[in-house]
Every structure is written in C-alpha cells, then in structure tokens.
Backbone as a ProteinNet text record, in pm:
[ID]
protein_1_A
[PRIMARY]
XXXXXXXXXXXXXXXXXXXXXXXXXXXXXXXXXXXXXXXXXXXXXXXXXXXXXXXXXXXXXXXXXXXXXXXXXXXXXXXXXXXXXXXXXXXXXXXXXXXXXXXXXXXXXXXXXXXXXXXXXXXXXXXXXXXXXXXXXXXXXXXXXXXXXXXXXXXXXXXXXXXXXXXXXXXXXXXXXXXXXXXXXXX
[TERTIARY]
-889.1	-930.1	-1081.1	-1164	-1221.7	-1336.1	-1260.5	-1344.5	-1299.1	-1293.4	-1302	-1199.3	-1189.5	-1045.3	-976.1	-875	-742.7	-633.7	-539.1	-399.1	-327.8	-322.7	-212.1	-203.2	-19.2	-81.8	-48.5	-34.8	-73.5	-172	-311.6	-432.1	-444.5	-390.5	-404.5	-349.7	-276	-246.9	-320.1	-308.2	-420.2	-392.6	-526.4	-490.8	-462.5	-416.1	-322.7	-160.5	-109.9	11	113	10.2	32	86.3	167.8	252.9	152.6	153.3	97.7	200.5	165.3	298.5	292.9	462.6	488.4	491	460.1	457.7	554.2	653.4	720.2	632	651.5	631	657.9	679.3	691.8	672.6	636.2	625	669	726.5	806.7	824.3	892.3	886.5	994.9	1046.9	1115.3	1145.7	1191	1204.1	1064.6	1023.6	853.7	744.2	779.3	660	674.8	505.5	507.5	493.8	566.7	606.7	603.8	515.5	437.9	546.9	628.4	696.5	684.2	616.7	594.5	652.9	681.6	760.1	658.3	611.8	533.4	680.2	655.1	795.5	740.5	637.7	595	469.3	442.7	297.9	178.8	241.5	128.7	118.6	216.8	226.7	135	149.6	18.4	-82.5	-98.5	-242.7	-302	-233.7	-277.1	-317.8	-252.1	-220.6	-285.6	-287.3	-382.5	-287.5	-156.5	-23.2	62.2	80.3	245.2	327.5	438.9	556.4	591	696.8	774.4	778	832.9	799.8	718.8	656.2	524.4	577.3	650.7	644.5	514	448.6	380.4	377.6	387.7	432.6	338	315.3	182.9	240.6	211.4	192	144.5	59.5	-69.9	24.7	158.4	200	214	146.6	64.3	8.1	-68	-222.5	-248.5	-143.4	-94.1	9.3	35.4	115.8	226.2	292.6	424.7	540.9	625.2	726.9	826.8	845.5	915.6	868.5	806.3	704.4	712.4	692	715.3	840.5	955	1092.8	1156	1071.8	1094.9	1057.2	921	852.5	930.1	978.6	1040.3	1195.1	1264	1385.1	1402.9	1254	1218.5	1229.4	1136.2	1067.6	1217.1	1251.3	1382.5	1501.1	1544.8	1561.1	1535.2	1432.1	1311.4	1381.1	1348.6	1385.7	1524.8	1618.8	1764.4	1750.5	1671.9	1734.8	1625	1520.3	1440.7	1484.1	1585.5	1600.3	1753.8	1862.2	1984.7	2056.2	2107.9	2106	2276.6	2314.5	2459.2	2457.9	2515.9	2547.3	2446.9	2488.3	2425.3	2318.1	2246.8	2148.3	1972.1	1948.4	1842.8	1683.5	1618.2	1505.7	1379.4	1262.9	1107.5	1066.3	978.6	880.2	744	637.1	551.6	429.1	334.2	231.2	141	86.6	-58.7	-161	-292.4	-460.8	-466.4	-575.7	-664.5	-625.1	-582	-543.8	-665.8	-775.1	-894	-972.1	-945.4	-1007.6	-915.4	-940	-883.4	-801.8	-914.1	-847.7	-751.7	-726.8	-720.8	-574.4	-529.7	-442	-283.5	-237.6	-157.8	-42.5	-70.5	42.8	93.1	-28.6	-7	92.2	35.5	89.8	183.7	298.3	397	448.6	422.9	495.6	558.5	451.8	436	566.2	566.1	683.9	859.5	833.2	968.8	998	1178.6	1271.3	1320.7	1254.5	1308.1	1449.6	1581.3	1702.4	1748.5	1663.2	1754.6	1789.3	1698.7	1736.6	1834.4	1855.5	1972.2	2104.1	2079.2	2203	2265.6	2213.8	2221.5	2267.9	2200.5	2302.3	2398.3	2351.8	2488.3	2536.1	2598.3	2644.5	2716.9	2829.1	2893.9	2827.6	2699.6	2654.6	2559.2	2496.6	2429.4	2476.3	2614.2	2679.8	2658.3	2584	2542.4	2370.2	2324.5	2176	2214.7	2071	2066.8	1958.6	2011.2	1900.4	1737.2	1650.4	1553	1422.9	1342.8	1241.3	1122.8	996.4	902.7	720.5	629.7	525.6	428.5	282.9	170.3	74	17.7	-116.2	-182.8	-288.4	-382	-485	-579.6	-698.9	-738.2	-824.9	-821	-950.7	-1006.7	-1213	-1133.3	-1017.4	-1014.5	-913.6	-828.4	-749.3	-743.9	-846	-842.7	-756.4	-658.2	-589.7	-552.5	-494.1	-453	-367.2	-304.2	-202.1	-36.7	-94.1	29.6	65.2	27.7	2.3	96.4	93.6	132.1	252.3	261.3	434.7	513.9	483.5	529.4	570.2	515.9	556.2	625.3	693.7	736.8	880	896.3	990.4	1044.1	986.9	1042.6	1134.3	1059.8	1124	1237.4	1240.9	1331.2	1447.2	1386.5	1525.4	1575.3	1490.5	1546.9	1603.6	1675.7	1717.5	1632.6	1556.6	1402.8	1286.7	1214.3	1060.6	978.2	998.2	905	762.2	652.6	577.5	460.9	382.9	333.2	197	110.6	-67	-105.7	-244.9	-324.6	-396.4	-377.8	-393.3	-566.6	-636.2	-731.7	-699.3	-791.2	-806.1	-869.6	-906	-991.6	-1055.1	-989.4	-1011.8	-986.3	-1082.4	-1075.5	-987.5	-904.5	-792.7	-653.9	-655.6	-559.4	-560.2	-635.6	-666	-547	-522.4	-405.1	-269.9	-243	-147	-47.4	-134.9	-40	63.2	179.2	243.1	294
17285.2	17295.5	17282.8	17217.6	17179	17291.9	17336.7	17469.5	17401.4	17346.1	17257.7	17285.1	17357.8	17418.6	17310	17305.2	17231.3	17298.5	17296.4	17318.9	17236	17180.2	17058.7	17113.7	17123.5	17143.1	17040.5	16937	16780.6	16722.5	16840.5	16752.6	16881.9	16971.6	17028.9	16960.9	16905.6	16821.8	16770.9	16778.3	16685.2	16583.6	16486.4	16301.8	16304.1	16155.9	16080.7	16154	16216.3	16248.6	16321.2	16411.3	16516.5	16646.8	16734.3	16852.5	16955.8	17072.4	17207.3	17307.4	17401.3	17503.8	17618.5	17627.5	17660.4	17620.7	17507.6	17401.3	17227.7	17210.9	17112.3	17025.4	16879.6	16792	16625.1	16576.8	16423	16354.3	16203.1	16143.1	16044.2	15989.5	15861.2	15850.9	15662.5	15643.1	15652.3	15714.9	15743.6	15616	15549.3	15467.8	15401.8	15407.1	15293.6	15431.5	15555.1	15634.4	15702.7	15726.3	15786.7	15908.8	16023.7	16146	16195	16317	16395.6	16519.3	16593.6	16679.2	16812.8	16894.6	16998.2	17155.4	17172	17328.3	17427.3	17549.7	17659.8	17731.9	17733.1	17779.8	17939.9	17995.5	18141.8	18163.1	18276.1	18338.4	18213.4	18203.9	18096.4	18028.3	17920.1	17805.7	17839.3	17976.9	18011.6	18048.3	18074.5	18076.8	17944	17849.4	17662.4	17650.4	17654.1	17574.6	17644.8	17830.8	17823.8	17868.2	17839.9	17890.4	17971.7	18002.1	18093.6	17981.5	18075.1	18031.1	17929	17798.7	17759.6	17593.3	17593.3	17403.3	17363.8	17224.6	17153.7	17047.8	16979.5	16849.1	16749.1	16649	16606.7	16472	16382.3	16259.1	16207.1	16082.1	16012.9	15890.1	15915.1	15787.9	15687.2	15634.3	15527.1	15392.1	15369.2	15278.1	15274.3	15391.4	15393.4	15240.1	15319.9	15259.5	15106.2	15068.9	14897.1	14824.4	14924.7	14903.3	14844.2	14896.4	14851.1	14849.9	14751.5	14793.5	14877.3	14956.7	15029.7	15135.9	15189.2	15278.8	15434.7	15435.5	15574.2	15625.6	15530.5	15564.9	15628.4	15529.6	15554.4	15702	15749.4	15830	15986.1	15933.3	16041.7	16156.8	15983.6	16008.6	16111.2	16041.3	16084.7	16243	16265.5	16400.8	16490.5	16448.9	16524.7	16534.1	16428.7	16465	16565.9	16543.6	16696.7	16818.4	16854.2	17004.5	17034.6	16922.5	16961.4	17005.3	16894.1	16976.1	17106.7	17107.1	17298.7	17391.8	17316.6	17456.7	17479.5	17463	17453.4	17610.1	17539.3	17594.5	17633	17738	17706.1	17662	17618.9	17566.7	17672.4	17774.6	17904.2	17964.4	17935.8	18014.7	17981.1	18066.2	18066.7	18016.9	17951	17904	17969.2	18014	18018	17910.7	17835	17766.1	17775.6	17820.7	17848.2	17790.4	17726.2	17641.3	17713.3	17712.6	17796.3	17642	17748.9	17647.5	17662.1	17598.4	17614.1	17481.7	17507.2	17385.7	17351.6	17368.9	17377.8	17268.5	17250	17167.7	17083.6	16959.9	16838.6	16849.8	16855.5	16850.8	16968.8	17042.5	17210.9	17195.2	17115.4	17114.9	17080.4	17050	17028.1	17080.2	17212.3	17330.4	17326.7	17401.5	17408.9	17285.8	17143.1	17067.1	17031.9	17041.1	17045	17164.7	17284.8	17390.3	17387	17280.9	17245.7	17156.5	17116.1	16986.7	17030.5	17138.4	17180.2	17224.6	17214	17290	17397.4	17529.7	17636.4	17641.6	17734.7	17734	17877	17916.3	18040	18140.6	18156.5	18240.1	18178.9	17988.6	17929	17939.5	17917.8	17992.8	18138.1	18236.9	18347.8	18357.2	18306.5	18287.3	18211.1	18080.5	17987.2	17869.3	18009.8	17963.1	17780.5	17837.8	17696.6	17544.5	17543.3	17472	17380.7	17501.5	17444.3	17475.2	17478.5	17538.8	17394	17285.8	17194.9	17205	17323.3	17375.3	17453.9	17440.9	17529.6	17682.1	17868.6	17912.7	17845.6	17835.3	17837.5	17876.7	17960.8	18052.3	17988.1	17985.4	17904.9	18029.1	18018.6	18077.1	18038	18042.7	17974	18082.9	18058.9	18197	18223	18055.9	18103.4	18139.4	18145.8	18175.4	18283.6	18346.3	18480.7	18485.9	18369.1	18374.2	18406.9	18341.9	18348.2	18504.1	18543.8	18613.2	18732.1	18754.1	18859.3	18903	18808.1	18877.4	18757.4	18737.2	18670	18595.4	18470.4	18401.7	18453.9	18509.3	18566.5	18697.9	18779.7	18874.7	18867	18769.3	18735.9	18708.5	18591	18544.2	18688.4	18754.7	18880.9	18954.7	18975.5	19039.8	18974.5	18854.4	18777.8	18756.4	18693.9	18721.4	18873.1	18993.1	19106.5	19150.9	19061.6	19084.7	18975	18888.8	18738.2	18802.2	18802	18785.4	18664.1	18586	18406.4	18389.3	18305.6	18276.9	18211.4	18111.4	18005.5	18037.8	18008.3	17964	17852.7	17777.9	17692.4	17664.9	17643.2	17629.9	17535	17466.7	17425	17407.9	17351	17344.9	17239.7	17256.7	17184.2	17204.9	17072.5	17156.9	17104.7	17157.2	17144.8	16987.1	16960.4	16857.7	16819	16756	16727.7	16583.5	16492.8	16387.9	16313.1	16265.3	16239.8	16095	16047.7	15945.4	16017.8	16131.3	16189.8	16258.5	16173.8	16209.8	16177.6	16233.4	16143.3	16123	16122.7	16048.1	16121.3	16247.4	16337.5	16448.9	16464.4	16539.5	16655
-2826.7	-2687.9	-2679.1	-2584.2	-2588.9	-2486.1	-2443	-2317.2	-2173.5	-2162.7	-1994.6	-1993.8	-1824.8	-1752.9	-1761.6	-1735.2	-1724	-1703.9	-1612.4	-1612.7	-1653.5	-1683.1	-1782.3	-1901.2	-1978.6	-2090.7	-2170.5	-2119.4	-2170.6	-2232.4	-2138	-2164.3	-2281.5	-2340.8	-2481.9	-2580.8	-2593.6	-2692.9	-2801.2	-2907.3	-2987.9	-2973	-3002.3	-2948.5	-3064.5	-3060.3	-3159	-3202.5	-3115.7	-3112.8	-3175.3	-3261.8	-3345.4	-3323	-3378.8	-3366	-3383.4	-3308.1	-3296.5	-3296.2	-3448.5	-3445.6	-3348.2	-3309.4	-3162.2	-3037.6	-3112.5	-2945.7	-2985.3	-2895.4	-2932.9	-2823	-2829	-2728.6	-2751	-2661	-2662.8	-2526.6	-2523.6	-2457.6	-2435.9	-2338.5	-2277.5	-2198.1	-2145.9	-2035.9	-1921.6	-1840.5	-1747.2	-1635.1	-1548	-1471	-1440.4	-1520.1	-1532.2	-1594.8	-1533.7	-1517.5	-1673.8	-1732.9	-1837.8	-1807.2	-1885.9	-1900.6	-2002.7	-1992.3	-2165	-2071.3	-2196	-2159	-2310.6	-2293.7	-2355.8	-2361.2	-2439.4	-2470.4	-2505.9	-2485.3	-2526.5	-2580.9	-2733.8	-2760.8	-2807.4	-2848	-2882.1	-2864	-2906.1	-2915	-2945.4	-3067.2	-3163.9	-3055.5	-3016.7	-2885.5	-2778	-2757.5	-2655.9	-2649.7	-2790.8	-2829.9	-2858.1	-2900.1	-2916.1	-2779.4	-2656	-2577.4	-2475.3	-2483.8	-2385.9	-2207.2	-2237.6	-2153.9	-2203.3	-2105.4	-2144.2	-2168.1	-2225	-2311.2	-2181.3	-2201.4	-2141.7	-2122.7	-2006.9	-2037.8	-1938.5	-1977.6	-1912.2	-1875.4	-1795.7	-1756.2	-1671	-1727.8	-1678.9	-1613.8	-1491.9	-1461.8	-1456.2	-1473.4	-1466.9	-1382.6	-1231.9	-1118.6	-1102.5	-1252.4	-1224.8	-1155.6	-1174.6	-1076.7	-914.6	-897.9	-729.8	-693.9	-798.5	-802.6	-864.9	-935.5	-962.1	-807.9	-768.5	-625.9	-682.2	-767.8	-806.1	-710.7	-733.8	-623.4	-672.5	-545.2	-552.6	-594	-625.6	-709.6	-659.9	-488.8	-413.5	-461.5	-382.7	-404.1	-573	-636.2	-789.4	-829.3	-837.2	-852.9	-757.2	-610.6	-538.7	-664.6	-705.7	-750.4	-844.3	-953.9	-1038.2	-1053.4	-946.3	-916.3	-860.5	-774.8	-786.6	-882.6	-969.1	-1099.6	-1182.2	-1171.1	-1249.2	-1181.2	-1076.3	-1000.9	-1019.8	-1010.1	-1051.4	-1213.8	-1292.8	-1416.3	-1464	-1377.4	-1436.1	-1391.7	-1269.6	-1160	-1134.7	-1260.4	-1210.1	-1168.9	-1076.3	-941.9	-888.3	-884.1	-781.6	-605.6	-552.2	-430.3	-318.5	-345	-265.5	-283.9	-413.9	-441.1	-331.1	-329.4	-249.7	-324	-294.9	-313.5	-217.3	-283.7	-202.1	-276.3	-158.9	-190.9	-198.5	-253.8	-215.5	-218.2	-155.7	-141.1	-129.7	-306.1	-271.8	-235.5	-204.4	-165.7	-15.5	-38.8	98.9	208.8	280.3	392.4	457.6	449	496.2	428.5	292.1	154	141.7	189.1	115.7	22.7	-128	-291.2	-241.2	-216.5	-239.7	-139.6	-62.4	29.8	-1.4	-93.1	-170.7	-157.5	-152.8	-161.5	-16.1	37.1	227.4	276.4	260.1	353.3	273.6	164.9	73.9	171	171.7	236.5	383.8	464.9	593.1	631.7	522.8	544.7	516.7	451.8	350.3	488.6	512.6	581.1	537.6	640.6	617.5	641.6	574.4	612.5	589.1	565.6	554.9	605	741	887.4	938.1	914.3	994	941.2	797.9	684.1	749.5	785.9	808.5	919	1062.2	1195.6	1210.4	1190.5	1180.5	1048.5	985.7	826.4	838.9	935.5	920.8	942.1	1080.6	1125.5	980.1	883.2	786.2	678.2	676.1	540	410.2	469.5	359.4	323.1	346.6	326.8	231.3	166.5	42.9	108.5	164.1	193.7	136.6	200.5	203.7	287.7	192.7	270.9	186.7	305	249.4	285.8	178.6	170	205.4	250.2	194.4	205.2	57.7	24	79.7	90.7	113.4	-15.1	-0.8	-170.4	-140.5	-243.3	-290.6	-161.5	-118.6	-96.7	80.8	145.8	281.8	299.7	180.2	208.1	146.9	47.7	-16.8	-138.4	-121.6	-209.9	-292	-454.1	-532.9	-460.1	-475.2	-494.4	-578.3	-676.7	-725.6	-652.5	-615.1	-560.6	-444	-361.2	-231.9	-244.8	-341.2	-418.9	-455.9	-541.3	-596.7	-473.6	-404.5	-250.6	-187.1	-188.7	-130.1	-176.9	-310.3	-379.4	-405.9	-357.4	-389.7	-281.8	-123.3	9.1	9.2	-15.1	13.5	-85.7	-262.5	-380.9	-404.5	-351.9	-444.3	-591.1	-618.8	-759.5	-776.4	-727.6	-812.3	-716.6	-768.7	-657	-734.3	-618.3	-672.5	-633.1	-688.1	-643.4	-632.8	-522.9	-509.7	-490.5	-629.9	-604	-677.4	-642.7	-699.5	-824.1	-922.6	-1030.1	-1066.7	-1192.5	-1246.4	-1378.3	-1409.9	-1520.3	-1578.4	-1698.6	-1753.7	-1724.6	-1688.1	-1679.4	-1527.8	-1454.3	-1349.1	-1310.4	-1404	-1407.5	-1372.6	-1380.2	-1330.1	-1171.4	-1134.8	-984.7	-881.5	-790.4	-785	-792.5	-943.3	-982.8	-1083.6	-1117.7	-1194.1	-1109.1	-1152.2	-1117.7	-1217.1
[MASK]
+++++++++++++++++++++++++++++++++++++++++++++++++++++++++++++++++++++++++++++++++++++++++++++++++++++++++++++++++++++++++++++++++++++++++++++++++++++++++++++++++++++++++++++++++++++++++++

C-alpha cells in the first residue's frame, strides 16, 4: 500500500497480478466489461488490504467512454446480475437502501440521487399487499455527511436498520481512488 486513500480494494492489489496471503482475487471479462473481483478471506487479508473481511467486486465502464454500443444496457444488466448474486434474497425479504454523501457536491452526490430514484415499497407492501404483491418491501435512507449532519453515516444506517429490520442493505456512495482513470467509470 502505498498511503493514498482509496476505497477500492482493487487498487491494493500488487501490480503484475500476484497473490497476497488471505486475500483471493481475479480478473476478467464479463459481457465486454473488465471485472477485478476480490475476497478479504481473514485477518492477514485485512491487514494486506487495508478492509474488512469480505468480497470486493470492481466494474470497470471504460466502454462509456469508447461509446460502445450497447454499453449502458450492458453495464445496467451487468450490475444487476451482481446484486442478485451478493444479495440472494427470498421473494419477501425486505431491502434498505441507503445513499450516503452530500447532494449539495457534485462528486459527493452519488448516493443521494441513487436514493432519489429508488422506489420505496414498503409502506405500499404493508397497506395494499395484493396491489404490489410483485414488489420486493423496500425502505430507502439518505445520510447526509458527518460536516452538515453531525453525525456519522454509519451511525444513521445502524439506527435505521435497527428501526426497519431488513434482510440486506445496500448501499450507495461515492468512492475514493487512486487513480483519476477511474473517474467515472468504476463501479
């Protein structure tokens, strides 16, 4: 590690494509898009890497930015692919979404207007089951930063998930990086 923040733990990796004990990983290509997909499998793993235990999926979009066709749609499929298989799920189980950052900041907006967009369902689940009995409950968050709100991001989730009781949460931000090619285009 090099010192420079990063949330990726992609960009921990040693170059040239080498194994770190406690940490599995590989890379390939998915429906055009390249995908570094990493395991924090223990302690050691998180002491390399700098994360907690678990898995890292990383997408790399640069076919935005070649204007490939088809590329949105591709990249959408993709991405939902992903959430079915991190987040398997029964029919009923309830989801928070939560969009941390600042809606105020551009870079920083990520989460918010991701949160903005998601359909809440789970007050409608609750009055009229049958009408949306093809909805999955869903209850949706947004933080907010520690500088407008005082309080952590996790902090807010934790209170949130303690009132709701979701089976997943997912969540939504903006991340840090090392390299400004991942502007953009990483997921």
């Amino acid at each position: 590690m090099t010192g420079c923040r990063t949330d990726l733990a992609a960009e921990e990796l040693p170059q040239g494509g080498g194994q770190l004990s406690g940490v599995r990983s590989r890379q390939y290509q998915r429906d055009g898009f390249q995908i570094t997909d990493v395991e924090i499998l223990n302690k050691e793993g998180e002491k390399r890497l700098c994360k907690p235990t678990g898995r890292y999926v990383t997408m790399d979009l640069t076919g935005f930015f070649r204007r490939e066709e088809d590329a949105f749609s591709r990249a959408a499929r993709l991405l939902a692919d992903w959430v079915r298989e991190l987040l398997p799920m029964q029919a009923g189980d309830s989801v928070l979404v939560a969009g941390l950052g600042n809606p105020g900041v551009t870079p920083d907006a990520v989460g918010p207007l991701t949160a903005a967009s998601t359909l809440a369902t789970r007050h409608l689940k609750a009055q009229m089951p049958e009408e949306f009995s093809m909805f999955r409950p869903v209850s949706i968050c947004q933080t907010g930063v520690l500088g407008t709100t005082g309080m952590e991001s996790a902090e807010v989730v934790r209170a949130v998930v303690g009132a709701v009781a979701p089976q997943a949460v997912v969540v939504i931000d903006a991340l840090a990086a090392r390299s400004s090619e991942r502007l953009c285009r990483t997921v």
